[in-house]
C-alpha positions in Angstrom: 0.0 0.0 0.0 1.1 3.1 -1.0 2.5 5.4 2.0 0.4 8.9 2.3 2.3 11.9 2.5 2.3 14.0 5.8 0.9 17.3 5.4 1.2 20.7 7.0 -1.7 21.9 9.0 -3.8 25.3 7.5 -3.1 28.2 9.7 -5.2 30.0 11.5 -6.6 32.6 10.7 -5.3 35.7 11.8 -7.5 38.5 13.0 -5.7 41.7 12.5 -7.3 45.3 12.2 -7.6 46.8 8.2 -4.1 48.5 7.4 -4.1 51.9 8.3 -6.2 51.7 11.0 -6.0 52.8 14.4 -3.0 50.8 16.6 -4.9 48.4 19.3 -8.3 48.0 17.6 -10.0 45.0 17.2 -13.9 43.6 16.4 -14.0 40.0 16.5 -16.4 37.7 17.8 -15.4 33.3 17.9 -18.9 32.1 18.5 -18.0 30.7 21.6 -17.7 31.6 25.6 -13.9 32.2 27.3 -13.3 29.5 29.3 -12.0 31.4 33.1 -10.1 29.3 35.1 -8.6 31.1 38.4 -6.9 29.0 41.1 -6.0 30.4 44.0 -3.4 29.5 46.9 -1.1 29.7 49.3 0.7 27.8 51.6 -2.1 26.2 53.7 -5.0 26.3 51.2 -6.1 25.9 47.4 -9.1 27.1 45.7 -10.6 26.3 42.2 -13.1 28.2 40.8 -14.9 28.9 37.6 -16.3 32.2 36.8 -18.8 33.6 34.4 -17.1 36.8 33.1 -14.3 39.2 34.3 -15.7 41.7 36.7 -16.5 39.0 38.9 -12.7 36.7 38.8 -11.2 40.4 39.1 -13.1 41.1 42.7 -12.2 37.6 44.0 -8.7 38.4 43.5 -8.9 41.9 45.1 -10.5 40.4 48.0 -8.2 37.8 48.8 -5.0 39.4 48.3 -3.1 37.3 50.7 -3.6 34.5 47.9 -2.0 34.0 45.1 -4.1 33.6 41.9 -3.6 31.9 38.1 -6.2 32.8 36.1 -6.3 30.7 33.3 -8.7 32.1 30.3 -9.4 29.2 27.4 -10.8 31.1 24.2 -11.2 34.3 23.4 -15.0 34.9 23.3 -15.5 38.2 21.7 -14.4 42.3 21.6 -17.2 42.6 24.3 -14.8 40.4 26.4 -11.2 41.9 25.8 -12.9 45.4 26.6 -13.8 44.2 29.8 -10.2 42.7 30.4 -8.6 45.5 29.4 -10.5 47.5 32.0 -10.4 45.2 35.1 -6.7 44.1 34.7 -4.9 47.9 32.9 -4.3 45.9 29.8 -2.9 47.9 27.3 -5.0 48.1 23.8 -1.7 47.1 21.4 -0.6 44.1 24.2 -4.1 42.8 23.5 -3.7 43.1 19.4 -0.6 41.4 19.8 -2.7 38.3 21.7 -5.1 38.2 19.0 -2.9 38.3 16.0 -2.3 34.7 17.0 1.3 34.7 15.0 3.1 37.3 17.0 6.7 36.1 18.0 8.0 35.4 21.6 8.6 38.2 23.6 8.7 39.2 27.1 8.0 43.3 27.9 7.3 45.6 31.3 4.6 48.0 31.1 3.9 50.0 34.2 5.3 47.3 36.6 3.4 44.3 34.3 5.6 41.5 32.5 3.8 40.7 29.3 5.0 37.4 27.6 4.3 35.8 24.5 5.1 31.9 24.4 4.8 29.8 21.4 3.2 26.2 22.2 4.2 23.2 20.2 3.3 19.8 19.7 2.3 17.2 17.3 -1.1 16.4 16.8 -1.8 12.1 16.0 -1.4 13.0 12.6 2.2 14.4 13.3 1.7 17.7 12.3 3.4 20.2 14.6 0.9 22.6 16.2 1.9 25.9 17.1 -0.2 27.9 19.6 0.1 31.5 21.2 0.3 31.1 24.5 0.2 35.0 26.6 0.6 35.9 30.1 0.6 38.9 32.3 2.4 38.7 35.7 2.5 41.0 38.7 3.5 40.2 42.4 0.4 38.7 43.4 -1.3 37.1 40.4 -0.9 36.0 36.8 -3.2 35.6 34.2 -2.7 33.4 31.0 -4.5 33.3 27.7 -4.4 30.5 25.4 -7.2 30.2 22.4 -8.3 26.2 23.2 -7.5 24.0 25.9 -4.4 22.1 25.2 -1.8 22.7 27.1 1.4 21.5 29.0 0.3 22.3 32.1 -1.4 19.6 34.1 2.2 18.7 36.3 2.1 22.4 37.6 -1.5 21.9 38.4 -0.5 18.7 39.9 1.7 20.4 42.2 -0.3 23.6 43.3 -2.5 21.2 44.9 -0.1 19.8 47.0 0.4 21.3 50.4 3.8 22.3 51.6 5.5 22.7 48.4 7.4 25.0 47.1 5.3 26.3 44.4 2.6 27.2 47.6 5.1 28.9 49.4 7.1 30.5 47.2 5.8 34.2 45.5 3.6 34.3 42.0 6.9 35.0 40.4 8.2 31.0 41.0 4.8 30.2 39.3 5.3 32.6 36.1 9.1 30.1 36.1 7.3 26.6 36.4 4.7 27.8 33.6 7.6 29.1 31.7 9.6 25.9 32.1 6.9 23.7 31.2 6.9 25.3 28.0 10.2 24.7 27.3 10.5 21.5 28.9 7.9 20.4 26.8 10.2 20.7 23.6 12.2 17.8 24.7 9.1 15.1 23.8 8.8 16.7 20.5 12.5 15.8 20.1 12.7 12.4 20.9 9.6 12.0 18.6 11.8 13.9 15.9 14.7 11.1 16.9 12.7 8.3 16.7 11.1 9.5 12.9 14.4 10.0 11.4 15.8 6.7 13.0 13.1 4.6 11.0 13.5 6.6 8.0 17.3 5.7 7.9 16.6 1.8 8.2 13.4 2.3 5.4 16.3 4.2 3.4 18.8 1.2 3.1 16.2 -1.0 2.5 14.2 0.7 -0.4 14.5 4.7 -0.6 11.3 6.2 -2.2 10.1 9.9 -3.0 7.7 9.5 0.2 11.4 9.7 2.8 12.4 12.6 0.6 8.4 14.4 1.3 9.1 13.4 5.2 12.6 14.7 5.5 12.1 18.1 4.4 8.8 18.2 6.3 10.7 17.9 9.7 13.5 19.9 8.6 10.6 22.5 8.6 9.3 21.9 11.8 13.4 21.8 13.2 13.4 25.3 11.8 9.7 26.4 13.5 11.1 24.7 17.1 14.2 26.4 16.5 13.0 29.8 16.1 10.5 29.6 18.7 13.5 28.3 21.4 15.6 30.5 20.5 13.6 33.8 21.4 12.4 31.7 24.2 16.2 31.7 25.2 16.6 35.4 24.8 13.2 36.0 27.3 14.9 33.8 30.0 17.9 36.1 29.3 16.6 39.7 29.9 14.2 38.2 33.0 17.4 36.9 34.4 19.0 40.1 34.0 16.5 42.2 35.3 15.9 40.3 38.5 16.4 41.6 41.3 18.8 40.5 44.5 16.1 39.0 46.5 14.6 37.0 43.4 17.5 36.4 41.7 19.0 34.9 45.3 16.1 33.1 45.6 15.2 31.7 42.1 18.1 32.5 40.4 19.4 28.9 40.1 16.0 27.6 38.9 16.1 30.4 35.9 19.0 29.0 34.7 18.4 25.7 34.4 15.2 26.9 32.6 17.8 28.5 30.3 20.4 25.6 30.2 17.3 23.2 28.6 16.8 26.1 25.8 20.6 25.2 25.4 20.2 21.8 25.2 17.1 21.8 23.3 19.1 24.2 20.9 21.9 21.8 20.6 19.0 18.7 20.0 17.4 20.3 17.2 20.8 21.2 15.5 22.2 17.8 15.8 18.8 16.5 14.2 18.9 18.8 11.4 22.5 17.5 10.5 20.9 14.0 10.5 18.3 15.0 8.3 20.5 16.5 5.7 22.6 13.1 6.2 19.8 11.4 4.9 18.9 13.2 2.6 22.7 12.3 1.5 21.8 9.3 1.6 18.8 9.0 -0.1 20.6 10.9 -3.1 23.5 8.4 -3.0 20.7 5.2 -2.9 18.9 6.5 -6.1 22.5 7.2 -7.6 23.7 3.6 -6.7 20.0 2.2 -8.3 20.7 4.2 -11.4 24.1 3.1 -11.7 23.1 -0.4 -11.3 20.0 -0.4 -13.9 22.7 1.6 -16.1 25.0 -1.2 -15.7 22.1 -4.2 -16.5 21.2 -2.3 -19.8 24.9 -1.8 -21.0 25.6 -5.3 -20.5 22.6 -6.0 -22.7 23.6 -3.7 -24.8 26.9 -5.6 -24.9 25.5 -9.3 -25.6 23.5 -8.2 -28.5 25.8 -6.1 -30.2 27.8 -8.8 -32.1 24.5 -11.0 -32.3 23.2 -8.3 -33.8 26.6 -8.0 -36.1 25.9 -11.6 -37.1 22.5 -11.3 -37.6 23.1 -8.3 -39.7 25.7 -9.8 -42.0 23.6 -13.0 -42.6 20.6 -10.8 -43.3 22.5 -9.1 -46.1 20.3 -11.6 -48.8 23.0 -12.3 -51.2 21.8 -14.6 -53.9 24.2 -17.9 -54.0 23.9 -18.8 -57.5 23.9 -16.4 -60.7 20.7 -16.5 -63.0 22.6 -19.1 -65.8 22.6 -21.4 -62.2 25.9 -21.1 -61.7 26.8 -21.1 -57.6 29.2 -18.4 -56.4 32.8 -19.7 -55.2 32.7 -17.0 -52.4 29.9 -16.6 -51.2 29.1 -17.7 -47.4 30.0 -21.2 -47.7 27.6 -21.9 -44.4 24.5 -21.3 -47.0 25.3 -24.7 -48.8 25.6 -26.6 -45.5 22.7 -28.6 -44.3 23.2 -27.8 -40.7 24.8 -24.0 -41.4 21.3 -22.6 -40.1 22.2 -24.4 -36.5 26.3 -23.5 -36.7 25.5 -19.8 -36.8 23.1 -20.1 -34.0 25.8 -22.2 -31.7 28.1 -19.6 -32.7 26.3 -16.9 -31.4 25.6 -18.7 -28.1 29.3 -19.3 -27.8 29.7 -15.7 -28.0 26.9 -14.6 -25.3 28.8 -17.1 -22.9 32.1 -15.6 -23.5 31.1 -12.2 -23.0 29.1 -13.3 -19.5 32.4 -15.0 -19.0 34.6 -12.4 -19.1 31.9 -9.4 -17.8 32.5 -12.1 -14.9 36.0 -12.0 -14.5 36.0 -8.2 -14.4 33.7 -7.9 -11.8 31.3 -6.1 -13.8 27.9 -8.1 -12.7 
């Protein structure tokens, strides 16, 4: 059965403002309700709560502000909503254009005491295409909120460990939570890696065994995801950097060490995806070599065809010549092929060219050439 050929995903859509418009306007609407997910903690307790819209999360958090809170917000809902956001939390208009341009690249910024990030989200669907989702976040001292467009995410082992009591994430400040999200993200990339290993291993066995068109299709499609993962980690690298370097002593004394080895695994993973892409352009090597090889060999079958039936087809040809063996009085020609007046001169010229196909396998033998 024919193998199909792995495709890339359609993008999304983006939903940017007309050109020329004003900066930080937008009118959407998804059809569909954001999700708002807030927990909230701190060393001796955990609550998890779903509200309806904005105003409401937003007065919970101001009345509890010896908890920390994560509010998690799944979709986007409509313009109706991101006003309201905007208003409850000091959003700036162009920081939420940014979120819903859904392409933006990774970024980290401080407005008025806020750290806005944008992460990029990756992962292969069944189908192994690579999935790239926008994931934002705002943090301040006390609370963080997060916006992601649908529901999958990385998080569940940092969810895992808010609800248990007495570690570090519950005792530690909001600002150790906006690290494990952070290196969930990236720690996440080393999955997608091992799946990238494991791909080009069985291409390389498939390859010495019968190369096709379909390992060439596959190759270059993960070479394009290596370059999407690489891109993503690398600015990913570059946040870690300036958050590192703008802590201050008390965090960077206190979470300074956890930082980075956040930014030793974008090393690592850096170093990963450039060792893989080398292995892909080996095999593509290979593949090149393979079909090379096969066309040398079916090159080498038809010449030494070419070979046998050249002096059969000398033989044939100078037999086929129809000259007449007798002159019109009757009289038979001295010189003409004597083999015409034999009885068995039909047969001799066929063992004659037989003797010849042997010796030519014979000698193509000797010189190695089949």
């Amino acid at each position: 059965m024919k193998k199909k050929t792995r495709r890339s995903p359609k993008k999304k859509s983006i939903r940017r403002s007309l050109p020329g418009s004003a900066p930080g306007q937008y009118v959407f609407d998804t059809g569909e309700q954001a999700l708002l997910n807030l927990f909230s903690y701190n060393e001796t307790s955990l609550k998890h709560q779903l509200f309806a819209n904005v105003a409401e999360a937003r007065g919970y958090m101001d009345s509890h502000p010896e908890e920390k809170h994560w509010l998690q917000i799944i979709g986007y809902g409509n313009t109706d909503f991101f006003n309201d956001l905007k208003d409850h939390f000091e959003i700036h208009p162009l920081e939420l254009e940014d979120i819903l341009s859904s392409n933006a690249r990774p970024k980290m910024e401080i407005h008025q005491g806020k750290v806005f990030d944008i992460s990029r989200m990756l992962h292969y669907n069944e189908e192994l295409h690579l999935m790239d989702e926008q994931f934002n976040l705002f943090y301040t001292d006390n609370w963080i909120i997060s916006l992601q467009e649908t529901s999958l995410d990385c998080f569940n082992p940092v969810k895992e460990r808010i609800k248990i009591e007495g570690t570090l994430i519950r005792k530690s400040p909001a600002f150790y939570l906006y690290y494990a999200i952070s290196d969930a993200i990236i720690d996440n990339y080393f999955p997608m890696m091992e799946s990238v290993e494991s791909r080009l291993e069985t291409i390389e066995e498939e390859l010495f065994d019968r190369p096709s068109r379909h390992h060439l299709n596959e190759i270059q499609l993960i070479r394009r995801d290596l370059l999407t993962m690489r891109k993503t980690i690398t600015a990913e690298k570059e946040n870690l950097a300036d958050l590192i370097r703008g802590m201050d002593a008390e965090r960077q004394e206190r979470f300074g060490l956890y930082m980075q080895d956040a930014y030793e695994h974008c090393v690592h993973i850096l170093e990963l995806i450039d060792s893989q892409k080398e292995i892909a352009f080996s095999l593509i090597d290979i593949y090149l070599s393979s079909q090379n090889n096969r066309m040398s060999e079916v090159m080498k079958v038809l010449t030494v065809i070419s070979s046998i039936f050249i002096p059969l087809s000398f033989v044939a040809g100078l037999y086929g010549m129809n000259f007449s063996s007798q002159s019109p009085d009757g009289e038979r020609f001295a010189h003409n092929m004597p083999e015409l007046y034999q009885p068995y001169g039909y047969f001799t010229v066929l063992g004659v060219m037989l003797l010849i196909v042997l010796g030519q396998l014979i000698f193509f033998r000797r010189k190695g050439w089949i």
